[in-house]
C-alpha positions as a Markdown table, in Angstrom:
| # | Residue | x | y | z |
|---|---|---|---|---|
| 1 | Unk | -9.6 | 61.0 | -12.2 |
| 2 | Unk | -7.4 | 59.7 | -9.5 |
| 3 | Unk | -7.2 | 56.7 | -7.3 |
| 4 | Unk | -7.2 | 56.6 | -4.0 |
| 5 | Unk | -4.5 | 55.4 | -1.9 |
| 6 | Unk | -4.6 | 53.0 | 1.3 |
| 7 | Unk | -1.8 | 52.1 | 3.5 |
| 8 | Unk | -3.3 | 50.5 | 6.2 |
| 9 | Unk | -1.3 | 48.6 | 8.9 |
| 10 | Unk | -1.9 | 46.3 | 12.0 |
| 11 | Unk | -0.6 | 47.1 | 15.4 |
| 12 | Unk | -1.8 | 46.0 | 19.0 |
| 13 | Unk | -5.5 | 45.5 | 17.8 |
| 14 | Unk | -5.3 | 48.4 | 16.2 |
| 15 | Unk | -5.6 | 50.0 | 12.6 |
| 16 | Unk | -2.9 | 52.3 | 11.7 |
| 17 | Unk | -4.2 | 53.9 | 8.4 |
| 18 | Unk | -3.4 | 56.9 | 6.0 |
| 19 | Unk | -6.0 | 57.9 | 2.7 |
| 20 | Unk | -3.8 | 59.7 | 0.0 |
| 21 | Unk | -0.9 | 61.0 | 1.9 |
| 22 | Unk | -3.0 | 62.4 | 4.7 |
| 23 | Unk | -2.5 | 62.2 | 8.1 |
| 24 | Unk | -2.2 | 58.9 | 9.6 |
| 25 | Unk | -4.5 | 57.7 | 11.9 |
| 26 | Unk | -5.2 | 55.1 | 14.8 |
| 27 | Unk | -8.9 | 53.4 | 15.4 |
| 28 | Unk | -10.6 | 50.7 | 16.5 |
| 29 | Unk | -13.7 | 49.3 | 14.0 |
| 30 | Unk | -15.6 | 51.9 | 15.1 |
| 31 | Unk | -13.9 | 54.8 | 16.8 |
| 32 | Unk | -11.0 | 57.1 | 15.7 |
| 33 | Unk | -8.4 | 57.6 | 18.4 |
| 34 | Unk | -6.3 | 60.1 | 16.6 |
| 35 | Unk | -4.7 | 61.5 | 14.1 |
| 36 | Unk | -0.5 | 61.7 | 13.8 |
| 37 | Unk | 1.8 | 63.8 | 10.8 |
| 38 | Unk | 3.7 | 60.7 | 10.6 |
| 39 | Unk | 3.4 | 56.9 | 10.9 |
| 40 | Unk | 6.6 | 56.4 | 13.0 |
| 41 | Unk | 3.8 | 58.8 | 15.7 |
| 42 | Unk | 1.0 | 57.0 | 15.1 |
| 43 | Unk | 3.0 | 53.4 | 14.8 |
| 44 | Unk | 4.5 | 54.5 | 18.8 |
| 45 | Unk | 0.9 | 55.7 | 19.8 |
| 46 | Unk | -0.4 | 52.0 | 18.9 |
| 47 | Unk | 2.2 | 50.2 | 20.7 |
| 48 | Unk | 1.8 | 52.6 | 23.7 |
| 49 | Unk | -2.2 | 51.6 | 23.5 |
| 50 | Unk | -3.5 | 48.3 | 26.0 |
| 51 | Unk | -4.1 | 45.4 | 23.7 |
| 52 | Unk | -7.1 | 46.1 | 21.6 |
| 53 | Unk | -9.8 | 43.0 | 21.3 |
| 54 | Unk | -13.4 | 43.8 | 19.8 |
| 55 | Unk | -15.6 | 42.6 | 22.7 |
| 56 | Unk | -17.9 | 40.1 | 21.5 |
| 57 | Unk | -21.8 | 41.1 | 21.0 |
| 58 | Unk | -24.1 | 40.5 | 23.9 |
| 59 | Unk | -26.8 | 37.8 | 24.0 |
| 60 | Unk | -30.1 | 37.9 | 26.1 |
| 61 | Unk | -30.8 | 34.7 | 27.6 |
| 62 | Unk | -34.4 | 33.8 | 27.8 |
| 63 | Unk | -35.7 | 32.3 | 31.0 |
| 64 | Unk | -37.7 | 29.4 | 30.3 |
| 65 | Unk | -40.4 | 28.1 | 33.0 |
């Protein structure tokens, strides 16, 4: 049984990431961008990428009368 591997990293906003050697990738909490052979391609894909901030959840305001 193996492990599995992380290596995660922190660019812009965004998560740089690779599982066991695999390809790296770029995403936001809940969206993959895409998908790079190397981390120097996904690392300049990141920095290339608008500032990244995770818009805060809505809230309904009641009208009281």
């Amino acid at each position: 049984m193996s492990i599995p591997m992380l290596n995660k990293l922190h660019m812009n906003g965004y998560d740089v990431l690779s599982v066991n050697n695999g390809p790296w990738r770029v995403c936001t909490q809940g969206d993959r961008l895409a998908s790079f052979t190397s981390r120097e391609e996904a690392m300049a894909y990141a920095a290339a990428l608008p500032g990244y901030k995770q818009r805060a959840k809505r809230v309904q305001s009641q009208n009281v009368n």
